[in-house]
Structures are given as structure tokens and as C-alpha cells.
KOLSE-671259 format. One record per residue: residue in one letter; x, y, z of N, C-alpha, C, CB in turn. Coordinates in Angstrom, 3 decimals, m for minus. Glycine has a CB too. Example, Ala and Ser with C-alpha at 12.3 -4.5 7.8 and 13.67 -1.06 7.14 Angstrom:
2
["A" [13.190 m5.690 7.800] [12.300 m4.500 7.800] [13.200 m3.300 7.800] [11.308 m4.473 9.046]],
["S" [12.850 m2.250 7.080] [13.670 m1.060 7.140] [12.900 0.030 7.870] [14.084 m0.598 5.725]],
REM end
This chain:
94
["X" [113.803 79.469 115.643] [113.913 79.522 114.209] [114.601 80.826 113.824] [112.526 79.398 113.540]],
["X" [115.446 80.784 112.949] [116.742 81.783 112.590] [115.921 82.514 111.619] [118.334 81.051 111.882]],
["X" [116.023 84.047 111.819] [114.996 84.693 110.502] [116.144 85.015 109.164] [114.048 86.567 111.101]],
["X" [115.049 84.507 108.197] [115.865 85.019 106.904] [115.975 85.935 106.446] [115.715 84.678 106.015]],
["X" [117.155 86.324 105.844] [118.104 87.430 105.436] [117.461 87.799 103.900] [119.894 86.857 105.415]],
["X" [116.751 88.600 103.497] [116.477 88.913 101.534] [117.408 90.197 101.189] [114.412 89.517 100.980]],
["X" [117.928 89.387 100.279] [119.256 90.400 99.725] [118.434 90.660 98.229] [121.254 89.413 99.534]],
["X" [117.567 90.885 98.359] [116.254 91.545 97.340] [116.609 93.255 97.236] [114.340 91.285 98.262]],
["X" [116.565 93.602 95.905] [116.850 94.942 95.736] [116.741 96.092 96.422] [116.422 95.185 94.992]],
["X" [115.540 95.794 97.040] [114.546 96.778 97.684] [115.800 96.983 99.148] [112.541 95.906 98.096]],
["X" [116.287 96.447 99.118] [117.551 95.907 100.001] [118.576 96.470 100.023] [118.012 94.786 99.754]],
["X" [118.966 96.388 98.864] [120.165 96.232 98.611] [120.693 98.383 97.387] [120.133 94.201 97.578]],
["X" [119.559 98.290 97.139] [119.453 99.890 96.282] [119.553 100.663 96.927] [118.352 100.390 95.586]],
["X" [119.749 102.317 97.091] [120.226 103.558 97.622] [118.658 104.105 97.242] [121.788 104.346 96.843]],
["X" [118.140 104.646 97.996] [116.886 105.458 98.115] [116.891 106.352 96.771] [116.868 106.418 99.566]],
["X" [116.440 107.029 96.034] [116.034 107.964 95.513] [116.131 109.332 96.113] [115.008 107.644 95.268]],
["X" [116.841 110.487 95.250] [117.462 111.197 95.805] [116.161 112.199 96.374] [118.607 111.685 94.912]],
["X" [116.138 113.174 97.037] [115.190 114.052 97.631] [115.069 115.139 96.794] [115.521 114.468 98.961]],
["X" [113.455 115.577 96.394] [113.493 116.537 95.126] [113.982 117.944 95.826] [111.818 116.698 94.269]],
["X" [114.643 118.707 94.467] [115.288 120.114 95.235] [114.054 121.267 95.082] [116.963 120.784 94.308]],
["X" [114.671 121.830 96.250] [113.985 123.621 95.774] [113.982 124.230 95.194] [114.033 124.540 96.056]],
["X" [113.441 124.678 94.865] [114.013 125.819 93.843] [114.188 126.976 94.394] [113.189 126.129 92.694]],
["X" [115.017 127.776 94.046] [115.429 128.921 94.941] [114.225 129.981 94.658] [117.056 129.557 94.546]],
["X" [114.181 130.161 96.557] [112.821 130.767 96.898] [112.583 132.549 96.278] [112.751 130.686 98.756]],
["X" [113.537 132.957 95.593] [113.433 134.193 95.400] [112.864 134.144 93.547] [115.022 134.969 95.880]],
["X" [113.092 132.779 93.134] [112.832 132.484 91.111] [111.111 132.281 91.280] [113.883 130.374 90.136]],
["X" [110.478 131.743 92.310] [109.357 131.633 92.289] [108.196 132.379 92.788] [109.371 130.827 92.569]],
["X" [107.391 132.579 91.448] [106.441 134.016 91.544] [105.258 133.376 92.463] [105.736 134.735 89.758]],
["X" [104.658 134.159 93.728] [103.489 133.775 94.104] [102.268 134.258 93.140] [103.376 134.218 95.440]],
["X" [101.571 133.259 93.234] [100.313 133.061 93.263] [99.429 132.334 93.528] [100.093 133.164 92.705]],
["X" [98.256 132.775 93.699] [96.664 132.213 93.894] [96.427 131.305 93.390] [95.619 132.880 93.512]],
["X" [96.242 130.195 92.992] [95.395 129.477 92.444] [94.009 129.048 93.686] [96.320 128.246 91.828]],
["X" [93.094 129.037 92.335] [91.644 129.043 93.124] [91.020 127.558 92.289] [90.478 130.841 92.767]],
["X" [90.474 126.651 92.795] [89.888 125.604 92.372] [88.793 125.202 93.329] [90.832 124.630 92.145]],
["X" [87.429 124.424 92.441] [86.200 124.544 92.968] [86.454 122.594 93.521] [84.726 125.192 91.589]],
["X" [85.991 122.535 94.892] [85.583 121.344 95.472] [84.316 120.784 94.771] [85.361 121.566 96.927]],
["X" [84.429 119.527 94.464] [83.192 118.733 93.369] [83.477 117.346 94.023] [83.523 118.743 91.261]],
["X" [82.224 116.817 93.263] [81.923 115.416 93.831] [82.810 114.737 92.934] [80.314 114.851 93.796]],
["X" [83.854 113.250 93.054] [84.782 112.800 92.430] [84.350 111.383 93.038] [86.218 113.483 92.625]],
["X" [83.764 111.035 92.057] [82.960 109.673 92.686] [81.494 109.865 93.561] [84.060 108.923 93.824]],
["X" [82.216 109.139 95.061] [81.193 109.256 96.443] [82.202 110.384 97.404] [80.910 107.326 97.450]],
["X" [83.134 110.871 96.961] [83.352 111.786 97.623] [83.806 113.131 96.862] [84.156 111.307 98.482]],
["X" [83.829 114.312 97.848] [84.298 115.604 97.347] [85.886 115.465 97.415] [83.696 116.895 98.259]],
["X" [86.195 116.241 96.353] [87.521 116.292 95.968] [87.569 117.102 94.958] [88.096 115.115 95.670]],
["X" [89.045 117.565 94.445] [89.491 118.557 93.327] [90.952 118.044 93.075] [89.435 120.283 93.807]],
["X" [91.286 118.428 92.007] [92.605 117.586 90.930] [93.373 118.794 90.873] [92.153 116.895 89.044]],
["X" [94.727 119.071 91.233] [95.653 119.696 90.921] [96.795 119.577 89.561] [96.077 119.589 91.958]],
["X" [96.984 120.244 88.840] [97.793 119.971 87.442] [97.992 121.127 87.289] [97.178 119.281 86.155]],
["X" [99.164 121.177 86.720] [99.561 121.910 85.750] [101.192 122.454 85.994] [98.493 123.010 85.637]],
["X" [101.747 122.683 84.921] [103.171 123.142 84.625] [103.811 123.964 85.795] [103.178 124.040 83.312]],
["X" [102.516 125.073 86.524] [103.298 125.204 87.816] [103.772 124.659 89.242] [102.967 125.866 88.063]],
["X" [103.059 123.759 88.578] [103.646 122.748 89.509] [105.185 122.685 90.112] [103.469 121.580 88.826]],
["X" [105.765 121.868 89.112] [106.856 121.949 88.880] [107.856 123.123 89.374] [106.752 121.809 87.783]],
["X" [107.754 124.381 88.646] [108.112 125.077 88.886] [107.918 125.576 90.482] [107.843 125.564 87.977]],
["X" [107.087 125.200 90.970] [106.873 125.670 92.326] [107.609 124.408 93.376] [105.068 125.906 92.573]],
["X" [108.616 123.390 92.780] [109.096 122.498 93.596] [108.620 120.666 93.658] [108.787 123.226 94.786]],
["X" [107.614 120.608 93.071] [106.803 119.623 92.946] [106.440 118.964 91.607] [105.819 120.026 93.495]],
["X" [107.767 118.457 91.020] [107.587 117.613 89.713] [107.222 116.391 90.173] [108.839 117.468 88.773]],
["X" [106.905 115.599 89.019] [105.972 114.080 89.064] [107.138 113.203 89.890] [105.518 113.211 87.134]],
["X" [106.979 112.557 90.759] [107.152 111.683 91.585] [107.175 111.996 92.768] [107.991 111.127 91.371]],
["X" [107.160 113.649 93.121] [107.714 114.107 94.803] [107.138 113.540 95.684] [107.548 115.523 95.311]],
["X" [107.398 113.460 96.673] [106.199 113.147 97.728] [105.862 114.577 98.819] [106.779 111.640 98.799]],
["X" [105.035 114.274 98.670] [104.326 115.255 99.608] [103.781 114.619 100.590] [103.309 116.050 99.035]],
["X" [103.175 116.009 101.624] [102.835 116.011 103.306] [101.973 116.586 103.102] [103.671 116.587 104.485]],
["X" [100.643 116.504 103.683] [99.318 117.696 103.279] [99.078 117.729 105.229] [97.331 116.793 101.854]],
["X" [98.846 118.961 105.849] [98.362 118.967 106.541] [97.235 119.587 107.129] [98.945 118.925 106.787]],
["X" [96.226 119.214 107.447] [94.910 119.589 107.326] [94.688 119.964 108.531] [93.993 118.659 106.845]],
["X" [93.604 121.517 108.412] [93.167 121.760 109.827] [92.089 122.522 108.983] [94.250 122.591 111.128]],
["X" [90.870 123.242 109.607] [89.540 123.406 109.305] [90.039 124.498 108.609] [88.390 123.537 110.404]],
["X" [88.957 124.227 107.290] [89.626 125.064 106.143] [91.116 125.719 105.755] [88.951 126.030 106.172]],
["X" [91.599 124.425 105.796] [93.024 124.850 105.425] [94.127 123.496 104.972] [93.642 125.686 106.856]],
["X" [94.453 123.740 103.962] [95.428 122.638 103.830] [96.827 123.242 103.332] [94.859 121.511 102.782]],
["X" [97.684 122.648 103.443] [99.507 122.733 103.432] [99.789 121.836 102.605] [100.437 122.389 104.839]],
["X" [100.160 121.757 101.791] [100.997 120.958 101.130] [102.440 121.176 100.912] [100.507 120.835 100.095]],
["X" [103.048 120.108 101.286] [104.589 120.547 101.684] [105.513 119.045 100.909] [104.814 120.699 103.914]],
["X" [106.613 119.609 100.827] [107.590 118.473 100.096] [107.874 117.157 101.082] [109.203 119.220 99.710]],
["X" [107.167 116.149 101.135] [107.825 115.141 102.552] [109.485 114.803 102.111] [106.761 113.211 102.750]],
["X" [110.482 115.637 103.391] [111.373 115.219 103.126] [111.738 113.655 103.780] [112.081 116.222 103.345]],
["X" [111.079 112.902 103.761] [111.185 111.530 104.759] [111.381 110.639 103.387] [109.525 111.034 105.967]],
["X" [112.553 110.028 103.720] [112.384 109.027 102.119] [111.037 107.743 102.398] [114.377 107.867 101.717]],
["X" [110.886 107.165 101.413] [109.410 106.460 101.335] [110.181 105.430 102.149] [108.536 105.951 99.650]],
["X" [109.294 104.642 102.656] [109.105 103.834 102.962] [109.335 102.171 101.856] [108.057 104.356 103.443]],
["X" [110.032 101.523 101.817] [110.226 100.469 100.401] [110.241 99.547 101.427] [111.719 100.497 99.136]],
["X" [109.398 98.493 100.162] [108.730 97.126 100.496] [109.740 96.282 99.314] [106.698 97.069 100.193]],
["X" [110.676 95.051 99.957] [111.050 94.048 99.288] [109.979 93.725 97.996] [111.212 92.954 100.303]],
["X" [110.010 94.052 96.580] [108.843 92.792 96.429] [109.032 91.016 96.454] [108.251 93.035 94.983]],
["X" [110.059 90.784 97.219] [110.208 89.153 97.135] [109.935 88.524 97.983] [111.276 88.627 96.944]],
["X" [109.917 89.592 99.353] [109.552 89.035 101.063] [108.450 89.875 101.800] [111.018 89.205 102.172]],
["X" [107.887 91.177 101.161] [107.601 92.230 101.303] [108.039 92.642 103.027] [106.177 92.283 100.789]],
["X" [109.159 92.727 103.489] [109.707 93.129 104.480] [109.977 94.985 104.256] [110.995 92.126 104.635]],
["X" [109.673 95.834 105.146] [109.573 96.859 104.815] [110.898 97.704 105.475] [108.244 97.202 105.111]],
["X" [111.335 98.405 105.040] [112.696 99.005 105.026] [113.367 99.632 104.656] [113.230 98.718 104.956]],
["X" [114.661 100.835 104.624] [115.204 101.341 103.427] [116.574 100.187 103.500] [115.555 103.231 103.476]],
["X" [117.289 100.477 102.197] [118.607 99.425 102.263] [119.380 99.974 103.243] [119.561 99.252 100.875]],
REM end
């Protein structure tokens, strides 16, 4: 049996471009400190706010968190996502 071909967007579209840096010398360090709380049945804490952005990470980026005992990284994933047809859900970039 011959497999079928979906010329479905998810297909056929150009990835979404990769968010930029911002040049590492415009951005001021700092601390931010936030308290771990119960968020449901588990512990967790919510990140927001305007520096966000400014620090490289406006609303849609994707990120990489990498975890080791008391410590997390959060980093820009430069890997484009992963896209699912929605007509065949065959997974793929175009």
C-alpha cells in the first residue's frame, strides 16, 4: 500500500523565524528572586513581566530549561518546533 502524500499547510509553510538576541552588552543583569508555592498538587512559581522581553524572551519563544539539583537554565531553544499537519497529524517541518 502506497503512503499518502498531505500537501496540508503544516507542509507546505516556512517555519517561523528564530527569536533574536539582543545584544549582550544593552542588557542589565539582574536577580530576580521568586518564592516556590503550591500551584494546584504541585510546587511551582510563574514568571512575568516586561523583563522578560527585554532579556530575549518575548511571548511565543521557545525555551530549553535545564535542570540539575537546585538549579535551573533557561535558555532560548534554538531547534524550530516540531509541526503537526492538522489534517493527517503527520509530524514534520515543510
Amino acid at each position: 500500500m502506497a503512503a499518502m502524500e498531505c500537501n496540508g499547510p503544516a507542509h507546505t509553510e516556512s517555519a517561523p523565524p528564530a527569536a533574536e538576541m539582543p545584544n549582550p552588552s544593552a542588557i542589565k543583569v539582574e536577580t530576580r528572586r521568586f518564592t516556590v508555592g503550591w500551584m494546584g498538587r504541585y510546587p511551582g512559581f510563574r514568571i512575568r513581566g516586561a523583563w522578560l522581553e527585554a532579556a530575549g524572551f518575548p511571548a511565543g519563544t521557545r525555551i530549553r530549561i535545564q535542570v540539575s539539583p537546585g538549579r535551573l537554565v533557561i535558555e532560548v531553544d534554538p531547534a524550530p518546533p516540531v509541526r503537526r499537519c492538522p489534517y493527517c497529524r503527520h509530524t514534520g517541518n515543510a
